[in-house]
LOGUZA-101240 format. One record per residue (C-alpha): residue number from 1; residue in three letters; x, y, z. Coordinates in pm, 1 decimal. Last residue first. Layout:
BEGIN
num  residu  east  north  up
NUM  ALA  X  Y  Z $
...
This chain:
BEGIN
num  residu  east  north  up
262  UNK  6042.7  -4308.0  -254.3 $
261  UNK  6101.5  -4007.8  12.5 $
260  UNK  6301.2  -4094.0  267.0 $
259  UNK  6391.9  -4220.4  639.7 $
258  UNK  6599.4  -4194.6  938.8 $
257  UNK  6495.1  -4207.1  1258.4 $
256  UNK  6676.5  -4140.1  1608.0 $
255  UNK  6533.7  -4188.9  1945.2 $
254  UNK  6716.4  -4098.4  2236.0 $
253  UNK  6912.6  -4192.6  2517.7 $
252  UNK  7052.0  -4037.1  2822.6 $
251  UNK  7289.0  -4108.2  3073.2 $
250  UNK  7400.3  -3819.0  3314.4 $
249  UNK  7771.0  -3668.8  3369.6 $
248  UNK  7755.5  -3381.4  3628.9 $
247  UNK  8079.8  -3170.7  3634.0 $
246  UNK  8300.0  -3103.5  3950.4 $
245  UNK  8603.7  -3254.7  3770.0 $
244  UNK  8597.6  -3503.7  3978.3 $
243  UNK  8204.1  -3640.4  3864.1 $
242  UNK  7898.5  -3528.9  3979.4 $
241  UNK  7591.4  -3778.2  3888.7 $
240  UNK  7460.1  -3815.2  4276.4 $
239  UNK  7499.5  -3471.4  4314.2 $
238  UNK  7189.5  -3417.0  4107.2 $
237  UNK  7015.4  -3522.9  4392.8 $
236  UNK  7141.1  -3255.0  4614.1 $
235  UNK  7076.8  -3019.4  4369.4 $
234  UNK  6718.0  -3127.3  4264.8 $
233  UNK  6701.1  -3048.0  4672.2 $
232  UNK  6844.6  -2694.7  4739.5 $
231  UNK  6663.3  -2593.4  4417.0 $
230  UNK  6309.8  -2692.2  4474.9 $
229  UNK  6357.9  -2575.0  4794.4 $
228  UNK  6501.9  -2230.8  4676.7 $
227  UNK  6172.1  -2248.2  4391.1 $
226  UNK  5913.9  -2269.4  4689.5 $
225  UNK  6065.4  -1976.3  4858.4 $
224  UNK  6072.7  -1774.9  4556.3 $
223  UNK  5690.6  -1884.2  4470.3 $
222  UNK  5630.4  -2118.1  4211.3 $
221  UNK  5518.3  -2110.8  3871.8 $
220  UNK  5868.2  -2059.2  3749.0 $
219  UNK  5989.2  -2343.3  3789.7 $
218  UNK  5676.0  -2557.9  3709.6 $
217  UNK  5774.3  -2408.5  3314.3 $
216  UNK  6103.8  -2422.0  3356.8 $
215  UNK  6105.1  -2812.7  3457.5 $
214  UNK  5868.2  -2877.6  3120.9 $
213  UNK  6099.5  -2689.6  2939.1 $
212  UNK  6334.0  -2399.4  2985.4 $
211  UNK  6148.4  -2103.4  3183.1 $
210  UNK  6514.3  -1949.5  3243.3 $
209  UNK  6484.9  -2106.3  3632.1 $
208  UNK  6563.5  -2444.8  3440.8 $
207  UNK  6847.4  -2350.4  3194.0 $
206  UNK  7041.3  -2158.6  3459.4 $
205  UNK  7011.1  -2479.1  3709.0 $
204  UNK  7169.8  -2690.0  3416.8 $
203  UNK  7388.9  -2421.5  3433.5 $
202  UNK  7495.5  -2389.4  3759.9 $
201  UNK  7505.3  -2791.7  3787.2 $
200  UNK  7791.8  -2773.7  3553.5 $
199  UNK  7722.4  -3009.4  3254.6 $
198  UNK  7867.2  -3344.9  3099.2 $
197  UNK  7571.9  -3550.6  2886.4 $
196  UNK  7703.2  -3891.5  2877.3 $
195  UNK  7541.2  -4075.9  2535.2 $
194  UNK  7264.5  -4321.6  2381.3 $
193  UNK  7154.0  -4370.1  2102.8 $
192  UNK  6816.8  -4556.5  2010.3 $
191  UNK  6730.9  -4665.3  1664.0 $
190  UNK  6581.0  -4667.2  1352.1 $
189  UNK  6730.3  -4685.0  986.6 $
188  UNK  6628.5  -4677.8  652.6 $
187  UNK  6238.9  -4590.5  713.2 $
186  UNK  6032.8  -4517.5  357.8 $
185  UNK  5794.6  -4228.2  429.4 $
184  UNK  5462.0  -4213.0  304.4 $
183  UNK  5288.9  -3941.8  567.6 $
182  UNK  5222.5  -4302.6  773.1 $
181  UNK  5550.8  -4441.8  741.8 $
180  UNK  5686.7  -4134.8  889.6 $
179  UNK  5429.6  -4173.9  1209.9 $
178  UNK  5522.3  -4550.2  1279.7 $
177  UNK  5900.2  -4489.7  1304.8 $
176  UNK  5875.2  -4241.4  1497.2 $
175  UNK  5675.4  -4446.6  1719.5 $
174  UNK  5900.2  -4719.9  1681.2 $
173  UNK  6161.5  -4486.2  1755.9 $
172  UNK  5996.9  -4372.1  2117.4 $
171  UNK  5773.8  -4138.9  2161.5 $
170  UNK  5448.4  -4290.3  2090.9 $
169  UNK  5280.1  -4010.2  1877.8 $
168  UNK  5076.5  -3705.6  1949.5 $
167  UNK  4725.2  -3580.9  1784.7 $
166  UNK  4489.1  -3798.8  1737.5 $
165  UNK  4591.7  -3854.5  2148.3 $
164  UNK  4539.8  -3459.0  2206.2 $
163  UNK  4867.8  -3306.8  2255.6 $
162  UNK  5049.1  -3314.1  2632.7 $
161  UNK  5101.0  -2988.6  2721.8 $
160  UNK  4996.2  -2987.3  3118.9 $
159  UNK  4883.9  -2713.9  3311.1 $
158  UNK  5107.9  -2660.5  3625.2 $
157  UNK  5104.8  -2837.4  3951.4 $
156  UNK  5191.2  -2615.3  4224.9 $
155  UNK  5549.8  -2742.9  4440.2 $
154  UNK  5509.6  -2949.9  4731.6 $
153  UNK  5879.7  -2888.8  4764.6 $
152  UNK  5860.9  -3285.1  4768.9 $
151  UNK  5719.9  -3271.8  4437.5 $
150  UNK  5938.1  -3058.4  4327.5 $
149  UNK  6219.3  -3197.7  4443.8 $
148  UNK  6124.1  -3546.1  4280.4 $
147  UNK  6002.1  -3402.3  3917.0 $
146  UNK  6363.9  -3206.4  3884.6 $
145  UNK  6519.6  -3581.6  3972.9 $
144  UNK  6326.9  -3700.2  3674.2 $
143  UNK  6467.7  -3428.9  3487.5 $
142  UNK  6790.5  -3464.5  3545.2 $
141  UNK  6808.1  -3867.1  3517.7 $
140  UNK  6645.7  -3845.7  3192.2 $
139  UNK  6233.0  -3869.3  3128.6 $
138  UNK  6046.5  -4197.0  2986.5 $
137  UNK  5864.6  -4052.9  2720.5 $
136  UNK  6179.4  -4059.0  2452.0 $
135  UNK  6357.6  -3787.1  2328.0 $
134  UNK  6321.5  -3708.9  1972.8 $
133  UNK  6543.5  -3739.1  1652.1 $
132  UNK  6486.6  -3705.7  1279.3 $
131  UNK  6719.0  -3758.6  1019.6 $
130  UNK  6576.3  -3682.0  627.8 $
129  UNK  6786.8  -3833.7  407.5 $
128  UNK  6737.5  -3749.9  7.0 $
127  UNK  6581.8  -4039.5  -169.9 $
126  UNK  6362.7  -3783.3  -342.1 $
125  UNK  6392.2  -3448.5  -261.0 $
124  UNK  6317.8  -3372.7  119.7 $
123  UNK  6078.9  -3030.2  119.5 $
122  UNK  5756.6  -3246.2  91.8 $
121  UNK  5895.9  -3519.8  334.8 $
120  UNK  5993.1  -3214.9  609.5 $
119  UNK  5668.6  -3090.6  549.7 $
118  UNK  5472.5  -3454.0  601.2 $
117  UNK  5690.4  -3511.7  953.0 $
116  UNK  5529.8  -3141.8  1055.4 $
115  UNK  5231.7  -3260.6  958.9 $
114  UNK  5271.2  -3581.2  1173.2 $
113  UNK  5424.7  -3362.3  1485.6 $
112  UNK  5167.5  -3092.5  1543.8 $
111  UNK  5151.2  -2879.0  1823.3 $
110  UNK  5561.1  -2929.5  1763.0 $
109  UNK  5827.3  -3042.3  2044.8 $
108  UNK  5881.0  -3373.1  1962.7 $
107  UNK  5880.0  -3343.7  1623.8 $
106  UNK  6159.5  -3118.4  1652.5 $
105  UNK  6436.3  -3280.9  1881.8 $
104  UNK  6709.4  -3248.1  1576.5 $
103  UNK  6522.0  -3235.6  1266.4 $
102  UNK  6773.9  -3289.4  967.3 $
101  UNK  6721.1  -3308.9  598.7 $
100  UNK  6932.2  -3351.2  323.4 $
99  UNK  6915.1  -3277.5  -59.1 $
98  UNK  6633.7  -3089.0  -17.3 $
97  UNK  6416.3  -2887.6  -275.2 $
96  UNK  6167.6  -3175.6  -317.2 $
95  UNK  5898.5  -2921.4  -273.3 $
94  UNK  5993.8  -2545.2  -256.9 $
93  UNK  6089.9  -2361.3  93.2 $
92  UNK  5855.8  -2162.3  316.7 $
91  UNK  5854.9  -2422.6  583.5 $
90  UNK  5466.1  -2380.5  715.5 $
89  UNK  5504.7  -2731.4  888.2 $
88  UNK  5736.0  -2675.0  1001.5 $
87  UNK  5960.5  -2375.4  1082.3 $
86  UNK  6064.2  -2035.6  984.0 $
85  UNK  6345.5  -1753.9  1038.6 $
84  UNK  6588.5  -1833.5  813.6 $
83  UNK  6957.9  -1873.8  859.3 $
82  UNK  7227.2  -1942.4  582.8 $
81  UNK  7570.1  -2078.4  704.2 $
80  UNK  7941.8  -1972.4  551.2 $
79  UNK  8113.9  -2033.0  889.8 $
78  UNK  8388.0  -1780.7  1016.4 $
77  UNK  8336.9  -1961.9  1400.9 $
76  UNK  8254.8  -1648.9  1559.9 $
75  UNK  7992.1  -1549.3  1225.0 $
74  UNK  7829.1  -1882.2  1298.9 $
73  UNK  7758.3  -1877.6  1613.4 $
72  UNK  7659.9  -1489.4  1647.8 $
71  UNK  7373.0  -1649.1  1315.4 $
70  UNK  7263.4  -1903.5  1562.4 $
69  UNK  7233.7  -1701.0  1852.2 $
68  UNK  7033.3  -1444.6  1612.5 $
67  UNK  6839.5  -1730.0  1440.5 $
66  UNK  6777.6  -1810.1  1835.4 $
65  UNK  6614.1  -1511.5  1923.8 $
64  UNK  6385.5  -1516.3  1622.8 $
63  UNK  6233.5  -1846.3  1743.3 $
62  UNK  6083.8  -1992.9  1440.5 $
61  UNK  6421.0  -2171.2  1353.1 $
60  UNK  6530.1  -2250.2  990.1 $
59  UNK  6928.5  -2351.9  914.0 $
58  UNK  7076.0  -2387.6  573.9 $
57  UNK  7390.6  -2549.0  510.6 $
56  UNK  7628.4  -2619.0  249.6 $
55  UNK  7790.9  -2875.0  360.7 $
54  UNK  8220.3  -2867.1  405.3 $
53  UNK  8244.1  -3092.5  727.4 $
52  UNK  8244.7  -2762.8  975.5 $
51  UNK  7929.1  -2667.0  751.4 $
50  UNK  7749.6  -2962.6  926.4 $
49  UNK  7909.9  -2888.1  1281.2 $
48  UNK  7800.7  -2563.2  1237.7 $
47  UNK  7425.1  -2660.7  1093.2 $
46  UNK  7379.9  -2881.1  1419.4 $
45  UNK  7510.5  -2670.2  1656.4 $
44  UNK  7330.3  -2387.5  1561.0 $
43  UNK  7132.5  -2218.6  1858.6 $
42  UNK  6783.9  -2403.1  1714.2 $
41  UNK  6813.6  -2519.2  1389.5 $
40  UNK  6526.1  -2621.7  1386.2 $
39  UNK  6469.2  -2780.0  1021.6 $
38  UNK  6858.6  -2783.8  941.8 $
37  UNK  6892.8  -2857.7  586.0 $
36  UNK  7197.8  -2957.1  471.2 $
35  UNK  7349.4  -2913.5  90.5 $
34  UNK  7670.2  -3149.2  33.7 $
33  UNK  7561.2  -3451.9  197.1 $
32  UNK  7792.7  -3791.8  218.8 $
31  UNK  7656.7  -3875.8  498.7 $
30  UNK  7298.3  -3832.0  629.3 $
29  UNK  7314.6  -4089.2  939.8 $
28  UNK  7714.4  -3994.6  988.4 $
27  UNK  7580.5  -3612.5  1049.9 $
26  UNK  7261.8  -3717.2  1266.8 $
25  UNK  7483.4  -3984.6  1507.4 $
24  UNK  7782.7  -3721.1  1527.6 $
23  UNK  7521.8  -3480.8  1583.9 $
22  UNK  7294.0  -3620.5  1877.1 $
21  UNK  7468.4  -3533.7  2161.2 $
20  UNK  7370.9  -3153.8  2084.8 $
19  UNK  7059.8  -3188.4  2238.7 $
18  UNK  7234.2  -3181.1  2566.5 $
17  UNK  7415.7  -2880.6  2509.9 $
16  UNK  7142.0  -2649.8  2402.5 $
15  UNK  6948.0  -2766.5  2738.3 $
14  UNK  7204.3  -2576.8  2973.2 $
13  UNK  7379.6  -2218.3  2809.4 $
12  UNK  7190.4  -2219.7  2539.1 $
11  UNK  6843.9  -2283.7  2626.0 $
10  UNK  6858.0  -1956.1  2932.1 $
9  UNK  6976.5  -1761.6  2602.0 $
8  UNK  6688.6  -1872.0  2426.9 $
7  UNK  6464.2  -1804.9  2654.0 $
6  UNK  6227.7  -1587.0  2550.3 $
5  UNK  6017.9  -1815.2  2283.2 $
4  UNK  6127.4  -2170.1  2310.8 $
3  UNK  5836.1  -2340.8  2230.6 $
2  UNK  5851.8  -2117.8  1916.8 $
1  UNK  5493.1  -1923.8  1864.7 $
């Protein structure tokens, strides 16, 4: 089941925004492309943007919900994008069939990121780009300020979803890095970017009480009471990042890889 089963919506209006920081970085790391696979496609940033520069793009979620946000995306914006429902590392396509592969905040997210990094190098023809971003383990401004109101909410601790150690990876690029190399991936670039994600605290809020991530999760373990504390005080520490245009602006960084096939 998609980590994001049920609240896609919730995903699109706050946390769908912030991973989309990423695609100038993803979309100059794989250029010049003409097909573009999206592994994750998620609400459909990505593949717009991609078919926005004249690829031919195909975008895979698991989530059903968000192949339909995706797909509403698309048909608004008169885009010529194909949408599958599917995901790594069961990706349903044929090997080497890719000319270009991105996974934007995928392998991050999986029960099992090295065989989803080996599916997205079976699918990748040879040579072809495949672009892979995750966050890294040290958490952004907003969520780290989530942690501190709930914990002084003396919110209920909720069961954690950290992978077994054989399991995970470092998360960070090296660690990235690292795991491609092992499923016999050559690494042509690795780095950290770094943007200003703008947001309205409402919906950054929206995101959170919609079950999004780790903060949805603790969110909605709580009882009302405990989630309007939780609330009063993430927003008075968010306030620290609003801007005059009554927006939040917070740093954040991430990890991007790209690498190929031999």
């Amino acid at each position: 089941m998609s980590t994001f089963h049920r609240v896609a919506d919730a995903y699109c209006r706050s946390f769908a925004t912030l991973c989309a920081g990423t695609i100038p970085a993803l979309l100059e790391a794989t250029a010049p492309a003409t097909d573009h696979l999206d592994v994750g496609c998620g609400t459909g940033d990505l593949a717009l943007a991609a078919a926005r520069e004249g690829r031919r793009v195909l975008g895979v979620d698991p989530d059903p919900d968000m192949v339909s946000l995706a797909g509403r995306a698309a048909s608004s914006a008169g885009a010529d994008i194909d949408l599958l429902g599917a995901g790594a590392p069961t990706l349903p396509l044929a090997d080497s069939s890719a000319a270009t592969v991105t996974a934007n905040f995928v392998v991050n997210h999986v029960p099992d990121p090295r065989a989803t990094v080996q599916d997205l190098a079976r699918v990748a023809a040879p040579s072809a780009p495949i672009a892979m971003t995750i966050w890294p383990a040290a958490p952004g401004p907003h969520l780290a300020a989530y942690a501190q109101a709930a914990t002084a909410a003396g919110a209920v601790a909720v069961p954690s979803t950290r992978l077994p150690e054989h399991l995970d990876l470092p998360r960070s690029a090296d660690g990235l890095v690292t795991m491609a190399e092992e499923v016999g991936l050559r690494v042509l670039r690795s780095e950290e970017i770094s943007w200003t994600w703008r947001i309205a605290a409402d919906d950054l809020m929206a995101g959170i009480a919609g079950g999004v991530a780790t903060p949805g999760r603790i969110h909605g373990a709580q009882t009302p009471a405990v989630r309007a504390d939780i609330e009063a005080r993430v927003r008075a520490l968010w306030s620290e990042y609003r801007t005059d245009d009554g927006l939040l602006a917070f740093p954040v960084t991430a990890a991007l890889v790209v690498a190929a096939r031999p």
